[in-house]
C-alpha positions as CSV (number, residue, x, y, z in Angstrom):
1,X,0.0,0.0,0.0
2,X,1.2,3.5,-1.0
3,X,0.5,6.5,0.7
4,X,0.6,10.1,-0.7
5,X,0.1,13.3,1.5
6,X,-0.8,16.0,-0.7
7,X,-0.8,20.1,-0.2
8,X,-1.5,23.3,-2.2
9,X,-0.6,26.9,-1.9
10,X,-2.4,29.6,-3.5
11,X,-5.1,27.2,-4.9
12,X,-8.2,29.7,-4.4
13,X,-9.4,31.8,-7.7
14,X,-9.5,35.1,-6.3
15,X,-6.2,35.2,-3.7
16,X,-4.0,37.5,-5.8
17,X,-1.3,35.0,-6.9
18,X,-1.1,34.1,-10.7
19,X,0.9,31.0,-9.5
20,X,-0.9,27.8,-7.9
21,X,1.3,24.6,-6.7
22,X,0.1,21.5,-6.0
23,X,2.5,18.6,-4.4
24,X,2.5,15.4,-3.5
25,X,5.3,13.3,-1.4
26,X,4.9,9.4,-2.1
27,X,6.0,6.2,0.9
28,X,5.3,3.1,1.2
29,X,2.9,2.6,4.1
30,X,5.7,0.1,5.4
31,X,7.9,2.7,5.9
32,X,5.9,5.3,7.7
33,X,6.2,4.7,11.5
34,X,9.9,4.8,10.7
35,X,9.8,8.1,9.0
36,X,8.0,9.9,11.6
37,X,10.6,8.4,13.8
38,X,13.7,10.0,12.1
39,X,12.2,13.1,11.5
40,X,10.9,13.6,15.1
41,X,14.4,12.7,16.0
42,X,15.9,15.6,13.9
43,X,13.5,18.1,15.6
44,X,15.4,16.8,18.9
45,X,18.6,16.6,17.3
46,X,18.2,20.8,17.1
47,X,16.4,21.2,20.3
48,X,12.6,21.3,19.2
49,X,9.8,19.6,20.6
50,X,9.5,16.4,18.9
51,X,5.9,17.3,17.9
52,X,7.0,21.2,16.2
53,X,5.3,21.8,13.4
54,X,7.7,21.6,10.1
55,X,6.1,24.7,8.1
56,X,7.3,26.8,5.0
57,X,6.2,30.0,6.6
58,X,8.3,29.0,10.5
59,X,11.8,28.4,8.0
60,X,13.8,31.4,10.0
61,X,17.9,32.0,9.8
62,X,17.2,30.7,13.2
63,X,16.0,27.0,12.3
64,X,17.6,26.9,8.8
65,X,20.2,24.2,9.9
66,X,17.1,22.3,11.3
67,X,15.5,22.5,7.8
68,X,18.2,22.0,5.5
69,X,18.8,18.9,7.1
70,X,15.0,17.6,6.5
71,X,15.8,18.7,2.9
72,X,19.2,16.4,2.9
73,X,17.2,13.9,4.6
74,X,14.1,14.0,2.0
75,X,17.0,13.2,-0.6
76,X,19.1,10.9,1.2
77,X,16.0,8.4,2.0
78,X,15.2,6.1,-0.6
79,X,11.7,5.7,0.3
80,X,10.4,9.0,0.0
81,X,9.3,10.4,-3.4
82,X,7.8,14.2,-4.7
83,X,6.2,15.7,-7.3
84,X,5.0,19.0,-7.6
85,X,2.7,21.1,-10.0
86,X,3.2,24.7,-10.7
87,X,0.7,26.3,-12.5
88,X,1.1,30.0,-13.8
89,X,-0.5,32.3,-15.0
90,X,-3.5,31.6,-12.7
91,X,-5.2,34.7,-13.2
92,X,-5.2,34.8,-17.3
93,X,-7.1,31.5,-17.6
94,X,-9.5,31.3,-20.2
95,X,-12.2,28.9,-19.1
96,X,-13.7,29.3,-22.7
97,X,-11.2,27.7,-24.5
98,X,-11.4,24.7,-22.1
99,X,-15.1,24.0,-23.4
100,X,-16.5,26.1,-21.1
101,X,-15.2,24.7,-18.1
102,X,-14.8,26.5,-14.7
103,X,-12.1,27.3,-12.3
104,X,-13.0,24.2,-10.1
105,X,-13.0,21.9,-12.7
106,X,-9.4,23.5,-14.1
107,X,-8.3,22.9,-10.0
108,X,-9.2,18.9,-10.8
109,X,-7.3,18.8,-14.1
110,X,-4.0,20.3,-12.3
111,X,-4.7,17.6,-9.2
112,X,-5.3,15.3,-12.1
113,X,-1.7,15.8,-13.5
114,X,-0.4,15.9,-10.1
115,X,-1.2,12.6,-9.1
116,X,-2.0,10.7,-12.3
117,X,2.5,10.0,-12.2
118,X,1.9,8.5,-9.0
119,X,-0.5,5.8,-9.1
120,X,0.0,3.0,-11.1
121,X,-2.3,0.0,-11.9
122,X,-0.1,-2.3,-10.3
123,X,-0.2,-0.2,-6.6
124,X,-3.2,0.7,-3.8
125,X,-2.8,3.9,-2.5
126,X,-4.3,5.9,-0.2
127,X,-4.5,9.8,-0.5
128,X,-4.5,12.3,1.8
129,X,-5.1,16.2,1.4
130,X,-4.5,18.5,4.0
131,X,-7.5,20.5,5.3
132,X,-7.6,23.8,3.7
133,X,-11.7,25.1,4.2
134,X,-15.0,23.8,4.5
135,X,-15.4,22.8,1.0
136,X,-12.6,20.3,1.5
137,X,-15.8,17.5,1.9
138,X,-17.1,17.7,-1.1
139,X,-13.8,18.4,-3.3
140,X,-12.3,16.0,-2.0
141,X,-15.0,13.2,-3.1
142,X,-15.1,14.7,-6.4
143,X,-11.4,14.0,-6.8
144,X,-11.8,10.8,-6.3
145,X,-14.7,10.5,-8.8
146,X,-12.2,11.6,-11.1
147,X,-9.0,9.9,-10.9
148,X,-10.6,6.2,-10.6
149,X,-12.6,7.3,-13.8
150,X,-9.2,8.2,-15.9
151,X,-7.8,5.0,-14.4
152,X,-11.3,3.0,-15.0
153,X,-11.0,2.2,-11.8
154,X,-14.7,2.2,-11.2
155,X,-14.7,-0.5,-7.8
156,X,-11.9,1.8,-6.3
157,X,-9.5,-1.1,-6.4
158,X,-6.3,1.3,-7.2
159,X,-6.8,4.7,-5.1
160,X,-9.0,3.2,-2.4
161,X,-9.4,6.2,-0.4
162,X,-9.3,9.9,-0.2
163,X,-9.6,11.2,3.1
164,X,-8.8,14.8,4.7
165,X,-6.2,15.3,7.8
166,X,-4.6,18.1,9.9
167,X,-1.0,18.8,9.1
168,X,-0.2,17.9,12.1
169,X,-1.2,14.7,12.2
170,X,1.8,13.8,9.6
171,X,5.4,14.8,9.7
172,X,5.3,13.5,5.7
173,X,2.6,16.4,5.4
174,X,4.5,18.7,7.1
175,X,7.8,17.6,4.9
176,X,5.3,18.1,1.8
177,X,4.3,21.7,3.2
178,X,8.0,22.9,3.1
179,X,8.6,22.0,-0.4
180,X,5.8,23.8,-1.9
181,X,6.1,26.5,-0.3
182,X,9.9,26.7,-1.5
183,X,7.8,26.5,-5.6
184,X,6.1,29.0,-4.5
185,X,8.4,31.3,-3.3
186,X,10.3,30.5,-6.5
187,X,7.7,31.0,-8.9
188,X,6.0,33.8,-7.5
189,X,9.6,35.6,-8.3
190,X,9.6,36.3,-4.1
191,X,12.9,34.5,-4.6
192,X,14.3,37.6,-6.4
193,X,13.5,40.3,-4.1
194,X,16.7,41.5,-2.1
195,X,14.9,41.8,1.4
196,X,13.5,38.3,0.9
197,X,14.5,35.8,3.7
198,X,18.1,34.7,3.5
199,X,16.9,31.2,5.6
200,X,14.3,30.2,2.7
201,X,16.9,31.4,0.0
202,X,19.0,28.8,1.5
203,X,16.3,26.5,0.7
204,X,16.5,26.9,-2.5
205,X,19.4,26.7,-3.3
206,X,19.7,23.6,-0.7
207,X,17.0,22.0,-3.2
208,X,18.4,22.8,-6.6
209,X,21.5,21.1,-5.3
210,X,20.1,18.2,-4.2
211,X,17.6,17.7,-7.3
212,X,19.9,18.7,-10.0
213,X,17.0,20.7,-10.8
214,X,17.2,24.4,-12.0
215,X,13.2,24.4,-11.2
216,X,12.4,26.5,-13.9
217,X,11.3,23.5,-16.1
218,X,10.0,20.5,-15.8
219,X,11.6,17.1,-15.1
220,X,11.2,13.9,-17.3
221,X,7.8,12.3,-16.4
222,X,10.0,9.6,-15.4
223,X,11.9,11.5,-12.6
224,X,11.4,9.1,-9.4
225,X,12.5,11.3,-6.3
226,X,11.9,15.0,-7.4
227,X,9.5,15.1,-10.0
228,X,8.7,18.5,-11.4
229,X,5.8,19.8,-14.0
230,X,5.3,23.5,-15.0
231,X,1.9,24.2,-16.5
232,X,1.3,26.9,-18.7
233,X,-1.9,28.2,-19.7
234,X,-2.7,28.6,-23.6
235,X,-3.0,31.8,-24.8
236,X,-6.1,32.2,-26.9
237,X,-6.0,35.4,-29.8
């Protein structure tokens, strides 16, 4: 069994941000209690409470050695595996040219793409989202509807179950948290500005070295460990 803890940033229509970034951090369910094990030890390691809250927005010149080493230990531990969407130019779409669709339906294309990569005929997975709102309910059972019908996976054999928790119920969440909020820092050009944190500029650049990855473009669809897709609207004329 597969599990795969999913998060979003910026993933409302109207909350100023032409950037939206899904992502998704993969395990095998046989590997989880020892994951949560290691990483609450490295919260100890640096003199946190094992149960501190790993969060994009708390990465401070303060805790960067703390979170650089959960990046180095993302990449250094075989059984973890990410893939992120970035999708710009959020606030140009043109729903007509999408047969009329709407913003919701474009937000279950993108989680389409997100986890379509990640769950293969020959796996059972289990999904969990974040909690974001009180619409979560409902989203997240249309979600569902949709990938088993791309995967014809009417009897919800392959993705058994899609189910909403607290990020702070998982530290896999919480890992899943920090990287997109590092996309979206990127992406939204905050990256460039010359006040910007120095701690999540660290990140980056921590990232990029670890991936290989500029994260300007995407990876190969067959990346494994840091899988990368950048979505770009079409224009219409």
């Amino acid at each position: 069994m597969i599990y795969i803890y999913c998060d979003e940033s910026c993933h409302l229509e109207k909350d100023k941000s032409d950037v939206m970034v899904l992502g998704a951090i993969g395990i095998d369910s046989r590997y989880l209690k020892e994951i949560y094990e290691d990483i609450r030890q490295i919260k100890i390691n640096h003199g946190l409470d094992s149960w501190f809250e790993i969060k994009w927005t708390k990465v401070s010149k303060g805790k960067i050695d703390f979170y650089i080493e959960l990046i180095k230990y993302f990449f250094n531990t075989p059984s973890l595996s990410f893939r992120g969407v970035v999708a710009t130019g959020k606030d140009e779409l043109d729903h007509s040219i999408y047969n009329g669709n709407d913003y919701d339906t474009w937000y279950y294309k993108m989680y389409y793409l997100l986890l379509d990569p990640f769950t293969l005929p020959n796996n059972n997975y289990r999904i969990f989202i974040d909690i974001k709102d009180s619409r979560g309910g409902k989203k997240v059972k249309k979600l569902h509807e949709v990938l088993c019908n791309n995967k014809y996976d009417f009897n919800k054999e392959i993705i058994e179950d899609i189910k909403q928790i607290h990020s702070q119920e998982s530290e896999v969440l919480q890992l899943c948290d920090l990287f997109i909020g590092a996309l979206s820092f990127f992406h939204r050009g905050l990256y460039l500005h010359s006040n910007s944190s120095v701690a999540k500029k660290a990140m980056i650049e921590k990232i990029k070295e670890m991936s290989g990855w500029s994260l300007n473009h995407s990876t190969s669809r067959a990346e494994s460990k840091f899988n990368l897709f950048i979505w770009q609207p079409r224009r219409s004329f």
